[in-house]
N, CA, C, O and CB atoms as a CASP TS submission, in Angstrom:
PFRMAT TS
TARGET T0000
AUTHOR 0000-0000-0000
METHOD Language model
MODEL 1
PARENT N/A
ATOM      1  N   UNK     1      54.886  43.781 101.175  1.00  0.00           N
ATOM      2  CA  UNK     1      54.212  44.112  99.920  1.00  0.00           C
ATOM      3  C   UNK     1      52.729  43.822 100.112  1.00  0.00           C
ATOM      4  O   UNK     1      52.394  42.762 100.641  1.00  0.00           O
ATOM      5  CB  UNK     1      54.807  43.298  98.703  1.00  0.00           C
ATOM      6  N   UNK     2      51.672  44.862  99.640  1.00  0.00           N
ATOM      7  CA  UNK     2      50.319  44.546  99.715  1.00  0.00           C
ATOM      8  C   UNK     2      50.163  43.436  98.771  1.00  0.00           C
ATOM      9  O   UNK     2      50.877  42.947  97.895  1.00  0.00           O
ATOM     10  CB  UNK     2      49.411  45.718  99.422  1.00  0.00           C
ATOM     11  N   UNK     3      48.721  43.145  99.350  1.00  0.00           N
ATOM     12  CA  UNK     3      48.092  41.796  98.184  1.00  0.00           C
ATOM     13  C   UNK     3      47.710  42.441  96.842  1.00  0.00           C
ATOM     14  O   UNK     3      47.333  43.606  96.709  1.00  0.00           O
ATOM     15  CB  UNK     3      46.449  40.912  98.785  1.00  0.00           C
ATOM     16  N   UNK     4      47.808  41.827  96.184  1.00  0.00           N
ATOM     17  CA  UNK     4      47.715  41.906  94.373  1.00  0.00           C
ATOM     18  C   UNK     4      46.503  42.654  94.229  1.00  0.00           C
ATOM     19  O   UNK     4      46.365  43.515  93.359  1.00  0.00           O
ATOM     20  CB  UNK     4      47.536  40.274  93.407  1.00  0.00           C
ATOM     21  N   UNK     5      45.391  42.266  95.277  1.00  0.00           N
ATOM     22  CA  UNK     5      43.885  43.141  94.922  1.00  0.00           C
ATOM     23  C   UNK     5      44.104  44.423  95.702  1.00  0.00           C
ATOM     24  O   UNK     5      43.079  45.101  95.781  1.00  0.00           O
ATOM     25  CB  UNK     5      42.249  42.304  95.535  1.00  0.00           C
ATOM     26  N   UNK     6      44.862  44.784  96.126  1.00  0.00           N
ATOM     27  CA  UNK     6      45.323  46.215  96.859  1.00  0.00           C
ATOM     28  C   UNK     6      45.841  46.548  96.103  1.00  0.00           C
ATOM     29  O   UNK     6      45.266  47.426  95.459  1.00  0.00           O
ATOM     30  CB  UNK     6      46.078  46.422  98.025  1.00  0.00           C
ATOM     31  N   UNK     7      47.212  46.148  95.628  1.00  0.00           N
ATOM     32  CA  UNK     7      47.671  47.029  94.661  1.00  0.00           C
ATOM     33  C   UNK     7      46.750  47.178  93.885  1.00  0.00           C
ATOM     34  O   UNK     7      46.713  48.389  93.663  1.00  0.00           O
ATOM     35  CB  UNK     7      48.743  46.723  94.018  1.00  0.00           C
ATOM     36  N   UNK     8      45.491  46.379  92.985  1.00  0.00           N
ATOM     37  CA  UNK     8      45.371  46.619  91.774  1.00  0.00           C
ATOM     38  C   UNK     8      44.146  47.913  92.032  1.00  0.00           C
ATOM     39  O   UNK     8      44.269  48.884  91.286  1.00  0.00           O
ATOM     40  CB  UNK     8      45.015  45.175  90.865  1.00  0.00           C
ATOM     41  N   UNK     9      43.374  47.935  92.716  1.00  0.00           N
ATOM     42  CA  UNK     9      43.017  49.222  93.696  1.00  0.00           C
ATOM     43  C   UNK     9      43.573  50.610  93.945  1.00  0.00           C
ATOM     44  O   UNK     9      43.018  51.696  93.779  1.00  0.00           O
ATOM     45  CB  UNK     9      43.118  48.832  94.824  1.00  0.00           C
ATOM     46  N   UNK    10      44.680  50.358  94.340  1.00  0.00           N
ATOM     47  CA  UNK    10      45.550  51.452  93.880  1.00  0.00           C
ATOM     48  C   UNK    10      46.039  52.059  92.853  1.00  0.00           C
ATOM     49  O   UNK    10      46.560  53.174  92.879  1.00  0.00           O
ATOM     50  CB  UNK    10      46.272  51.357  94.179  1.00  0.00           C
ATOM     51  N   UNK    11      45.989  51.808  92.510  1.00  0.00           N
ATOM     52  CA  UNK    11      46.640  51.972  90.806  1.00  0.00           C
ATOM     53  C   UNK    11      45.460  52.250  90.190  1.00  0.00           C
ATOM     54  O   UNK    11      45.765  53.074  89.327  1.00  0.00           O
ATOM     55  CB  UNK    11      47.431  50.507  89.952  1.00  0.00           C
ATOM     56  N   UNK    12      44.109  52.014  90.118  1.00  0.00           N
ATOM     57  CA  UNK    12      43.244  52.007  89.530  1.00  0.00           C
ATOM     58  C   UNK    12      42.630  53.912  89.899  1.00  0.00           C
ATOM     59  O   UNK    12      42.146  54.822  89.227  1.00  0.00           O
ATOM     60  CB  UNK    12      42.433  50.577  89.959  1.00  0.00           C
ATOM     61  N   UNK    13      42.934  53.751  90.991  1.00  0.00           N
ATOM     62  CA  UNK    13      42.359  55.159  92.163  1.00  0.00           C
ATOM     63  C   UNK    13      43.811  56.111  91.361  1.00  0.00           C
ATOM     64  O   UNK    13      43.584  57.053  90.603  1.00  0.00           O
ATOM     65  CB  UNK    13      42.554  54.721  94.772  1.00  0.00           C
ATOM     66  N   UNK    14      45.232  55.657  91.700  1.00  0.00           N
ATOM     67  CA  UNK    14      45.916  56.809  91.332  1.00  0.00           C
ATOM     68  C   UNK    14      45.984  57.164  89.804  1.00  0.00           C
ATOM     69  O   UNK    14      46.412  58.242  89.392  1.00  0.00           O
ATOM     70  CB  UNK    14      47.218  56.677  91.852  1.00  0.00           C
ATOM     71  N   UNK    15      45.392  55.870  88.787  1.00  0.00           N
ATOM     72  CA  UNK    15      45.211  56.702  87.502  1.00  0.00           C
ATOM     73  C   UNK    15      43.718  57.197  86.980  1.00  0.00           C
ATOM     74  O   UNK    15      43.498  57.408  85.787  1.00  0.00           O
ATOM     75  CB  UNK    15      45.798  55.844  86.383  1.00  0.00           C
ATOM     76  N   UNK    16      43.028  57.308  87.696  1.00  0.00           N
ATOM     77  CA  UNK    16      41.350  57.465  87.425  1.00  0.00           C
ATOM     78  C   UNK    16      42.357  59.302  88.245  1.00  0.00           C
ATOM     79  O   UNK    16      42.137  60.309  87.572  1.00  0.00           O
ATOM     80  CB  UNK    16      39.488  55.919  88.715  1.00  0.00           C
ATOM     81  N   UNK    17      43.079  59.459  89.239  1.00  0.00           N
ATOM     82  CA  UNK    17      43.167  60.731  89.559  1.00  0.00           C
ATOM     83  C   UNK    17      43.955  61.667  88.516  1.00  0.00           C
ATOM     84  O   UNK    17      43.821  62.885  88.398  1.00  0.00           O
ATOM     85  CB  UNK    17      43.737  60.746  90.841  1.00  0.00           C
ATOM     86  N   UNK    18      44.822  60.808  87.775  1.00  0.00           N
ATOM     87  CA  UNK    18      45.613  61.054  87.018  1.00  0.00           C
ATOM     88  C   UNK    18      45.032  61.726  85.918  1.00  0.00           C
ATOM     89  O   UNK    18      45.275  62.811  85.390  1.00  0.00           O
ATOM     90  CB  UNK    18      46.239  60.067  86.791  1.00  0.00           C
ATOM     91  N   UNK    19      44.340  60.976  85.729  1.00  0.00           N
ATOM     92  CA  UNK    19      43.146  60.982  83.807  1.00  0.00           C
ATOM     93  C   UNK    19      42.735  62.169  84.341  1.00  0.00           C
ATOM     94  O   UNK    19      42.760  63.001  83.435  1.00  0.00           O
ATOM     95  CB  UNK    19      41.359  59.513  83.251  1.00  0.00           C
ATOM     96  N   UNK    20      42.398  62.619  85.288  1.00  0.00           N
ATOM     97  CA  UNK    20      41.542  63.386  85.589  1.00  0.00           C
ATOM     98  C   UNK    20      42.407  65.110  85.839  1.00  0.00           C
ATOM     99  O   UNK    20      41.905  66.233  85.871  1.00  0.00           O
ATOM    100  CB  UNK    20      40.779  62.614  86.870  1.00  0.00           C
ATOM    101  N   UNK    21      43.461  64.784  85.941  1.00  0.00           N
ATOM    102  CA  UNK    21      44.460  65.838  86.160  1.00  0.00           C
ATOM    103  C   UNK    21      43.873  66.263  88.169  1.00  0.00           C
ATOM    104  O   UNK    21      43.545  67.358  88.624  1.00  0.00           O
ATOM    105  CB  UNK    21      44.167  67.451  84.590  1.00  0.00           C
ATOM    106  N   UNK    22      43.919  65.504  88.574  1.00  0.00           N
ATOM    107  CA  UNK    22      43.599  65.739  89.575  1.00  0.00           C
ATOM    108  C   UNK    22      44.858  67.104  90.574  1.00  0.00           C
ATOM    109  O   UNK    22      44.534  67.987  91.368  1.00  0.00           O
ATOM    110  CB  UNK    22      43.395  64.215  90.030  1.00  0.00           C
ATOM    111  N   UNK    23      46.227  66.719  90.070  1.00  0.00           N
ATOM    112  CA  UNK    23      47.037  67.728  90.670  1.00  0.00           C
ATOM    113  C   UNK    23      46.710  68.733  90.411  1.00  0.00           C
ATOM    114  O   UNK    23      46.902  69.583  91.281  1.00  0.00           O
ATOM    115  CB  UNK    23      48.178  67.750  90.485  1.00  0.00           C
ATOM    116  N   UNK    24      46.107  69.142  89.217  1.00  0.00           N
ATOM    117  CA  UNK    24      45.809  70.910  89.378  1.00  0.00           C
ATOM    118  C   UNK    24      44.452  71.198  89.967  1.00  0.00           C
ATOM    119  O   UNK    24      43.936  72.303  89.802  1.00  0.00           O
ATOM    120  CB  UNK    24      45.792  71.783  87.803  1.00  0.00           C
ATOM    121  N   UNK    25      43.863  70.251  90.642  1.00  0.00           N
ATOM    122  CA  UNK    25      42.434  70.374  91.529  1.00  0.00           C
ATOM    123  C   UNK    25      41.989  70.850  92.699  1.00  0.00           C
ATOM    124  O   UNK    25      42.372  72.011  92.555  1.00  0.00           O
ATOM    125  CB  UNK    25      42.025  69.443  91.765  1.00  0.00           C
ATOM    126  N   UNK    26      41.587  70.837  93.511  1.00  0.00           N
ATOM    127  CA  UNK    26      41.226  71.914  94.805  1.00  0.00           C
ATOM    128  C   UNK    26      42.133  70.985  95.748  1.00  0.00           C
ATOM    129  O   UNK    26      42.267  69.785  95.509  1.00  0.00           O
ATOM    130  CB  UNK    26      39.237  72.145  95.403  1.00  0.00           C
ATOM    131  N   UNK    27      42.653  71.524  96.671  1.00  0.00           N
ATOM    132  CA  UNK    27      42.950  70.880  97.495  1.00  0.00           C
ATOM    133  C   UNK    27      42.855  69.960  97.863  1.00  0.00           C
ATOM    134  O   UNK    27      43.884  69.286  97.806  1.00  0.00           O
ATOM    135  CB  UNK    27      42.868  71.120  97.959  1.00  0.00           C
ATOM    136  N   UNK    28      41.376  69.164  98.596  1.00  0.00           N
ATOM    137  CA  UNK    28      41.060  68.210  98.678  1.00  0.00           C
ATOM    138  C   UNK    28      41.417  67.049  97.625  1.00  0.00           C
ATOM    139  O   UNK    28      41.594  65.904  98.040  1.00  0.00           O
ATOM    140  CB  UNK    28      40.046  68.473  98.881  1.00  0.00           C
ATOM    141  N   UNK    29      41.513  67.330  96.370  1.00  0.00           N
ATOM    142  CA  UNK    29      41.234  66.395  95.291  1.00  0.00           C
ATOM    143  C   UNK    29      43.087  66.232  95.320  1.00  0.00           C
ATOM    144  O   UNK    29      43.590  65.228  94.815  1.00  0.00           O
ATOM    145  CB  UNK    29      40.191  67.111  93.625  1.00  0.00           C
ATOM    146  N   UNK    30      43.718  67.007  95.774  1.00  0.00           N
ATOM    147  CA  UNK    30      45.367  66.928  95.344  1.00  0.00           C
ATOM    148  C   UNK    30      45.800  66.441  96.238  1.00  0.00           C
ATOM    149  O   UNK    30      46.927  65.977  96.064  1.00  0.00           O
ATOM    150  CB  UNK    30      46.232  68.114  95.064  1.00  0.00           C
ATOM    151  N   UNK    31      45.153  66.269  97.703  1.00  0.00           N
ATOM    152  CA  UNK    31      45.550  65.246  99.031  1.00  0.00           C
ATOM    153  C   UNK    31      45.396  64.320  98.895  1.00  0.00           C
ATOM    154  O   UNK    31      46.226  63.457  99.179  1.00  0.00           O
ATOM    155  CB  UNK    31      45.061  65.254 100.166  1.00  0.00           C
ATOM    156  N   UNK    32      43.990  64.039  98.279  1.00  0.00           N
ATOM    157  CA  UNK    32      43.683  62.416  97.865  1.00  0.00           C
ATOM    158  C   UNK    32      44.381  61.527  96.723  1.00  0.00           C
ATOM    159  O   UNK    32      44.648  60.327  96.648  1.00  0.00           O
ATOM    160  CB  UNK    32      42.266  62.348  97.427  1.00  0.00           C
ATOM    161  N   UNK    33      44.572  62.679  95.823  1.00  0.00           N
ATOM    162  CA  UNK    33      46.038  62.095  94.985  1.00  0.00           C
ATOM    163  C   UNK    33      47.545  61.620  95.748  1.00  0.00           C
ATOM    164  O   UNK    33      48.197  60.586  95.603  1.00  0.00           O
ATOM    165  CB  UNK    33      46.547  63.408  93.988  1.00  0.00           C
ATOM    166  N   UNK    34      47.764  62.684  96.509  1.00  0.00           N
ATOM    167  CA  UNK    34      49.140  62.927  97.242  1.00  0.00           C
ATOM    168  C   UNK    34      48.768  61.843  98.462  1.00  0.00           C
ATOM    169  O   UNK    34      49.609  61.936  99.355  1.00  0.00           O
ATOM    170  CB  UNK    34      49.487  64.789  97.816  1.00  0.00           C
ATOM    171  N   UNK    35      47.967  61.060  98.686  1.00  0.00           N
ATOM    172  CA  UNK    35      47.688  59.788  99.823  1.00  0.00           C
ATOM    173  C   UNK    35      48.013  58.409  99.051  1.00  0.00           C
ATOM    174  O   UNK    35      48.703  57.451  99.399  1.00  0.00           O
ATOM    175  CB  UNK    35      45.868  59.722 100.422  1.00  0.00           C
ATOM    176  N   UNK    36      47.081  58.713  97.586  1.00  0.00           N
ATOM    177  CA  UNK    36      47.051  57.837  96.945  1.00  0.00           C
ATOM    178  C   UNK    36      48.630  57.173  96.619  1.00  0.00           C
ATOM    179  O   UNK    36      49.065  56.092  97.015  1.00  0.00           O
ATOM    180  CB  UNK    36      46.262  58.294  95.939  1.00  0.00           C
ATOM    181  N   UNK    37      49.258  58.109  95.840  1.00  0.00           N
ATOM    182  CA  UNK    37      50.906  58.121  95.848  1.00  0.00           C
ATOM    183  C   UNK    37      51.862  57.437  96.829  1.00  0.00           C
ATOM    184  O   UNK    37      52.731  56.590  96.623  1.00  0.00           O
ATOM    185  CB  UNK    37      51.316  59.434  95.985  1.00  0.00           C
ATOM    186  N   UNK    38      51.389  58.151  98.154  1.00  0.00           N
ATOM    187  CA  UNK    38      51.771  57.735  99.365  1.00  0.00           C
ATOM    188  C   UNK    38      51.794  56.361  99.400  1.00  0.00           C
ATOM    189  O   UNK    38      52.755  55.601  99.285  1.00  0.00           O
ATOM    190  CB  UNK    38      51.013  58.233 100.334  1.00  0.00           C
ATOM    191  N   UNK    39      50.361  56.073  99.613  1.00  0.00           N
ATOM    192  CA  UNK    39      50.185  54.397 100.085  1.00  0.00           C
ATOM    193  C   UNK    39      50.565  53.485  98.794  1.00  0.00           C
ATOM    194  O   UNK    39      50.308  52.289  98.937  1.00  0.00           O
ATOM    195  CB  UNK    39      48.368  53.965 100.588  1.00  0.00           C
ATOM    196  N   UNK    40      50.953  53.748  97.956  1.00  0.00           N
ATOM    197  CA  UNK    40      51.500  53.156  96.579  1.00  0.00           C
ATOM    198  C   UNK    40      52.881  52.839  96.897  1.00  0.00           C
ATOM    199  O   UNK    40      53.380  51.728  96.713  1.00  0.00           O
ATOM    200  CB  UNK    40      51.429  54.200  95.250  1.00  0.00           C
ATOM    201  N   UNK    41      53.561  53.974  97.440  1.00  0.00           N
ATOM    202  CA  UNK    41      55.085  54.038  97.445  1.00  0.00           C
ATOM    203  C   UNK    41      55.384  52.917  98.776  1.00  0.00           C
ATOM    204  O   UNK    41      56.030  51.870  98.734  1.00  0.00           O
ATOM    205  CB  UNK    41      55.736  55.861  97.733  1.00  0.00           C
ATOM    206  N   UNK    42      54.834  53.400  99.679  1.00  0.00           N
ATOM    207  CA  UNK    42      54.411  52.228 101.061  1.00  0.00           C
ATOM    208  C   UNK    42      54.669  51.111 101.015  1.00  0.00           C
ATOM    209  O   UNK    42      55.638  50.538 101.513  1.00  0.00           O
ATOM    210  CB  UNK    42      53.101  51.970 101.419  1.00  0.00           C
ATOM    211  N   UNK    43      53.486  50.527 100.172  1.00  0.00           N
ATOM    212  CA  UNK    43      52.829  49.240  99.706  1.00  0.00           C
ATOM    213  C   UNK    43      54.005  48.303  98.815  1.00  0.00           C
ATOM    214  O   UNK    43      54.298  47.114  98.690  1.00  0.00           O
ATOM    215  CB  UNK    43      51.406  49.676  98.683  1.00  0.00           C
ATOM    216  N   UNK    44      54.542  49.832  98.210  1.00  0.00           N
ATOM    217  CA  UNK    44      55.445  48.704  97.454  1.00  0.00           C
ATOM    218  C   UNK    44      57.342  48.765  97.838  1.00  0.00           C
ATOM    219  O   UNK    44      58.179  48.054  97.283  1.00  0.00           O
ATOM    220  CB  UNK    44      55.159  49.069  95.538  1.00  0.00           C
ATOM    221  N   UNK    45      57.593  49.698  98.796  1.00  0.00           N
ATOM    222  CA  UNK    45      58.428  49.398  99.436  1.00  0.00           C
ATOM    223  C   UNK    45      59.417  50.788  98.573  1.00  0.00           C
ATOM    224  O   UNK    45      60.493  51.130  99.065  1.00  0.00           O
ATOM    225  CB  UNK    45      58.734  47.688  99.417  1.00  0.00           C
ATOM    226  N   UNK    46      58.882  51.465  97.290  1.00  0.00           N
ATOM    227  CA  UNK    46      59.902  52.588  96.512  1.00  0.00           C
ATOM    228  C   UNK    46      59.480  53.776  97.201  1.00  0.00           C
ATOM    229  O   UNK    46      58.816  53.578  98.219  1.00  0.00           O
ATOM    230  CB  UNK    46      59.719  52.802  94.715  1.00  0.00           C
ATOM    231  N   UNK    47      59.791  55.339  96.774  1.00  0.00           N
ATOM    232  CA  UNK    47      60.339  56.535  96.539  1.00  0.00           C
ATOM    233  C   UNK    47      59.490  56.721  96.211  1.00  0.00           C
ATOM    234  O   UNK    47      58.612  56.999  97.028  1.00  0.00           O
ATOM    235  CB  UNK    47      61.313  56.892  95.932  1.00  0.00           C
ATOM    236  N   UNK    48      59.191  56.694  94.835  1.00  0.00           N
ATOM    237  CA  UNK    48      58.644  57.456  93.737  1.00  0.00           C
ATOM    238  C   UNK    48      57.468  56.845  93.462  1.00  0.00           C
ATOM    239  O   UNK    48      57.234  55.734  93.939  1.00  0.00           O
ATOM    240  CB  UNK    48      59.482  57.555  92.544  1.00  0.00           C
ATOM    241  N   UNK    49      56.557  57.504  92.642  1.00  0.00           N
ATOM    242  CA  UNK    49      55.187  57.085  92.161  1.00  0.00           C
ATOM    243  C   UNK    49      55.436  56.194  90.969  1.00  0.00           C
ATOM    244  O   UNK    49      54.760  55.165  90.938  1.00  0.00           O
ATOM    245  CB  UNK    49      54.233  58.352  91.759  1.00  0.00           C
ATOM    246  N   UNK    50      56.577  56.474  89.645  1.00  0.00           N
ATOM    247  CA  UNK    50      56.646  55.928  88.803  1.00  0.00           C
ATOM    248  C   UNK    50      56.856  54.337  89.178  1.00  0.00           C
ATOM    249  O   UNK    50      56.128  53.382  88.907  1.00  0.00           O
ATOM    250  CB  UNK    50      57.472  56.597  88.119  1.00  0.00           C
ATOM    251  N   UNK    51      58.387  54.395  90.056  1.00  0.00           N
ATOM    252  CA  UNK    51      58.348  53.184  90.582  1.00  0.00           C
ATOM    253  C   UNK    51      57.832  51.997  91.079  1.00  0.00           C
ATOM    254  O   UNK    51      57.960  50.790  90.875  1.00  0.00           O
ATOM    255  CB  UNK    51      58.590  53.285  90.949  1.00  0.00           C
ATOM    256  N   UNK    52      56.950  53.051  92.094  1.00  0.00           N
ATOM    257  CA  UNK    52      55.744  52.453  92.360  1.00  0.00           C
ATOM    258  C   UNK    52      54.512  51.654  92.097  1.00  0.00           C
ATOM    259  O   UNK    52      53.817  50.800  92.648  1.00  0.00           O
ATOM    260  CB  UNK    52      55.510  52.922  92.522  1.00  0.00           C
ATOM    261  N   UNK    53      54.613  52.756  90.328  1.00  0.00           N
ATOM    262  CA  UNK    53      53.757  52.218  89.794  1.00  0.00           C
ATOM    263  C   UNK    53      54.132  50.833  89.183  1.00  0.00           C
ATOM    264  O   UNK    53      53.455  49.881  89.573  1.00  0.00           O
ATOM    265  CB  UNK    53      53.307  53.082  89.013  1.00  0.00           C
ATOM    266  N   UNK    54      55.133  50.594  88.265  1.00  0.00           N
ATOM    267  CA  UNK    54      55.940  49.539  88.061  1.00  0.00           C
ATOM    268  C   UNK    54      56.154  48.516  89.075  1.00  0.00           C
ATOM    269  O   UNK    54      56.154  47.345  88.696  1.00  0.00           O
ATOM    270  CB  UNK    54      57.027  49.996  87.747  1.00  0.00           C
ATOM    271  N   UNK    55      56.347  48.793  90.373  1.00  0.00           N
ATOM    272  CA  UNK    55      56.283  47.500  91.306  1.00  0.00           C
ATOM    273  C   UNK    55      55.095  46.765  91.661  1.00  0.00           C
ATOM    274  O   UNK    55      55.001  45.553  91.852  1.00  0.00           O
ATOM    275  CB  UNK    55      56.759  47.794  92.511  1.00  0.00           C
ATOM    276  N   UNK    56      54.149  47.700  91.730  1.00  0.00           N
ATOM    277  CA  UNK    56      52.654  47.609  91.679  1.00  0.00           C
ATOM    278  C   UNK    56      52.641  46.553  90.396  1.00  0.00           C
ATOM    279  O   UNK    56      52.591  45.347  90.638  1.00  0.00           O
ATOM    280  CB  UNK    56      51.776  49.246  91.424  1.00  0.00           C
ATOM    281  N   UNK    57      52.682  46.979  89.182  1.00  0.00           N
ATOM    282  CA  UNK    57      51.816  45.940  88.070  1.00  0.00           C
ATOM    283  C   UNK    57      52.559  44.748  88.240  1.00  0.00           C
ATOM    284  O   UNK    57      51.897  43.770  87.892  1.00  0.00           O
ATOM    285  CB  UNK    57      51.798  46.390  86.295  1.00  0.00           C
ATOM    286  N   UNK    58      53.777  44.452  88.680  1.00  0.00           N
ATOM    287  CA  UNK    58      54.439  43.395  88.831  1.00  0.00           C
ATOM    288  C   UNK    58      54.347  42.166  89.413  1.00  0.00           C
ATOM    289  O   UNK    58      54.865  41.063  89.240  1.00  0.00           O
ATOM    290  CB  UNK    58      55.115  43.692  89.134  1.00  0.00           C
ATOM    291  N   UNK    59      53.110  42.920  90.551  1.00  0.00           N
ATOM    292  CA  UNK    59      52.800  41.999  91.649  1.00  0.00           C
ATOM    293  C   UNK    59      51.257  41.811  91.133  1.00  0.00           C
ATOM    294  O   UNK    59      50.322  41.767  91.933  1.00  0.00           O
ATOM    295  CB  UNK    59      53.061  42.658  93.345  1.00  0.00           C
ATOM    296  N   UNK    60      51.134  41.735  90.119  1.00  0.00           N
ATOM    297  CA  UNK    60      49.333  41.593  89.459  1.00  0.00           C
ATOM    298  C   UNK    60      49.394  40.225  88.656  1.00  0.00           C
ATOM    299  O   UNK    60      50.243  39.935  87.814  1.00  0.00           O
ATOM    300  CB  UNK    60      48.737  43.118  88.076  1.00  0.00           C
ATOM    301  N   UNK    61      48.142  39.302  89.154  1.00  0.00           N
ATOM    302  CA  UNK    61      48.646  38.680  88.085  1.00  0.00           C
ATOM    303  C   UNK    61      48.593  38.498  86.906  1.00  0.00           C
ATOM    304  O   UNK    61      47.648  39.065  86.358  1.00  0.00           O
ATOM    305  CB  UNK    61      48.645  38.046  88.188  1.00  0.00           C
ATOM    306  N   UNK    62      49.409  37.775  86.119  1.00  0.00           N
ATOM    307  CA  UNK    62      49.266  37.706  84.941  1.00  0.00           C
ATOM    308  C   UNK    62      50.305  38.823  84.175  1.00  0.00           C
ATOM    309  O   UNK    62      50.252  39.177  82.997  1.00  0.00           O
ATOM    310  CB  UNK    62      47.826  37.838  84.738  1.00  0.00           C
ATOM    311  N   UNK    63      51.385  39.318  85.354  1.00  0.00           N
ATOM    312  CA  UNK    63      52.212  40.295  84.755  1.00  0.00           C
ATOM    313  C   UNK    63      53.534  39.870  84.147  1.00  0.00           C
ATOM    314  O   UNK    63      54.404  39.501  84.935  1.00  0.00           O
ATOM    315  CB  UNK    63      52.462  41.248  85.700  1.00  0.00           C
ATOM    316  N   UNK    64      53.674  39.872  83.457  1.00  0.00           N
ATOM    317  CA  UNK    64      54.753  39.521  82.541  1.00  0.00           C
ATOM    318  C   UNK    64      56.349  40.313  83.078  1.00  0.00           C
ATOM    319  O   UNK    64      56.586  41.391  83.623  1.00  0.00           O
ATOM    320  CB  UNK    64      54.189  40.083  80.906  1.00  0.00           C
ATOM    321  N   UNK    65      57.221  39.177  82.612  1.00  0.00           N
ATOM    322  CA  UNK    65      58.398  39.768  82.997  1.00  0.00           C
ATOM    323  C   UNK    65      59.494  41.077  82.236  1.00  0.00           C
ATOM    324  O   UNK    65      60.258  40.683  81.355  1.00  0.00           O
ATOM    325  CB  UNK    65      59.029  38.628  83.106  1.00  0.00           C
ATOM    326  N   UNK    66      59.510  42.090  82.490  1.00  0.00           N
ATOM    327  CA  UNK    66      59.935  42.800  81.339  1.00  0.00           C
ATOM    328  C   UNK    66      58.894  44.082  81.264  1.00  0.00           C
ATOM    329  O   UNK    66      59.175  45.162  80.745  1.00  0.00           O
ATOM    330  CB  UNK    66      59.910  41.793  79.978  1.00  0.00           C
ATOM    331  N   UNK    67      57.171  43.620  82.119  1.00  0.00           N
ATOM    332  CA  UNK    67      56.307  44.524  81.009  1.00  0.00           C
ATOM    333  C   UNK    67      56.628  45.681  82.557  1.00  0.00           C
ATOM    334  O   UNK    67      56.812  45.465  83.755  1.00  0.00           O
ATOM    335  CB  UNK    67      54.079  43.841  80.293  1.00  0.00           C
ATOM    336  N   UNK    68      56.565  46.807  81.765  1.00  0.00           N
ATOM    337  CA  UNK    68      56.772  48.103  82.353  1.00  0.00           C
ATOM    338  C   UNK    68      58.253  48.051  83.208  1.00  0.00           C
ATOM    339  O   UNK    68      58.497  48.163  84.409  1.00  0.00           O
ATOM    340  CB  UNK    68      55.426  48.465  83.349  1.00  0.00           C
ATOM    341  N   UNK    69      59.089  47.837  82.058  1.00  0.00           N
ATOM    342  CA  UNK    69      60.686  48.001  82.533  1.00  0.00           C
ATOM    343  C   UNK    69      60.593  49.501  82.983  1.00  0.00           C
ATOM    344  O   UNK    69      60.069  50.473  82.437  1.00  0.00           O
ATOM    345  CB  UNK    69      62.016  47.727  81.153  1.00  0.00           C
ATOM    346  N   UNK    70      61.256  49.367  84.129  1.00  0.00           N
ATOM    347  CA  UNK    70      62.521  50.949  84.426  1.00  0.00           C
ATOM    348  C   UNK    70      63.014  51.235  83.772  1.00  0.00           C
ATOM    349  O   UNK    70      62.998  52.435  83.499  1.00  0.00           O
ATOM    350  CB  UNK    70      63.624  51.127  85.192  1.00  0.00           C
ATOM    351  N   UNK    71      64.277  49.811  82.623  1.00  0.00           N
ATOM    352  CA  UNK    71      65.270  50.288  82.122  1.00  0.00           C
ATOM    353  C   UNK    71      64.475  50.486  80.154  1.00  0.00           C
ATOM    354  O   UNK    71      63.485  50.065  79.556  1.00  0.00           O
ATOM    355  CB  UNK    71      66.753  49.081  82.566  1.00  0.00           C
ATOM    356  N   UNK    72      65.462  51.211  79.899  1.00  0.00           N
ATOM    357  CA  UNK    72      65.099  51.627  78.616  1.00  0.00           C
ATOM    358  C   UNK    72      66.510  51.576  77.562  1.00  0.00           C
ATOM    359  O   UNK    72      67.716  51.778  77.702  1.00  0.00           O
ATOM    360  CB  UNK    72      64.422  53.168  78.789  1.00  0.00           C
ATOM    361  N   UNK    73      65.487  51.140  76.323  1.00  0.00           N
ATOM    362  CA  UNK    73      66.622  50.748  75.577  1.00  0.00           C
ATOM    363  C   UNK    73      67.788  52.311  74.453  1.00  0.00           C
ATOM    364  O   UNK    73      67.188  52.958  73.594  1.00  0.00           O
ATOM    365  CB  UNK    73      65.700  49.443  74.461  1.00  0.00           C
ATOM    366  N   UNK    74      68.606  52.462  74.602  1.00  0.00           N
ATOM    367  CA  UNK    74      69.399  53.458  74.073  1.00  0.00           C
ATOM    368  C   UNK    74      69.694  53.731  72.995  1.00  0.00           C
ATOM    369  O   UNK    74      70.435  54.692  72.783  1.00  0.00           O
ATOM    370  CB  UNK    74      70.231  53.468  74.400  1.00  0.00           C
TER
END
C-alpha cells in the first residue's frame, strides 16, 4: 500500500480529472486519467477505481471507520 501522502495525491489528480470530465477529452487528457486510475488501483491493491477510491481515503488520516462504505444500506 502507498504512503497516505501518495494516496492523498492521487485522489486529488483523479478527481480534479474527474470535475473536469476529463474522459470525454483529447486523448492525451483520457491517458492521464486512465494512468491516474491505474496507479490508484496498484497502490491500493483493487480492480476498480471506485474501490480504489474507498481504499485510498481509508488509508488518510483522520479517516473514519465506516466513512465511504462499499456496503449500502437496503
Amino acid at each position: 500500500m502507498a504512503h497516505p501522502a501518495v494516496l492523498k495525491d492521487l485522489i486529488e489528480q483523479y478527481e480534479t480529472l474527474h470535475a473536469l470530465h476529463a474522459e470525454n477529452g483529447g486523448p492525451a487528457v483520457r491517458q492521464r486519467m486512465a494512468d491516474v486510475a491505474y496507479t490508484l488501483c496498484v497502490s491500493t491493491g483493487t480492480r476498480d477505481i471506485e474501490a480504489a477510491l474507498v481504499a485510498a481515503r481509508h488509508r488518510l488520516p483522520g479517516a473514519r471507520p465506516g466513512h465511504d462504505s462499499v456496503l449500502t444500506a437496503d
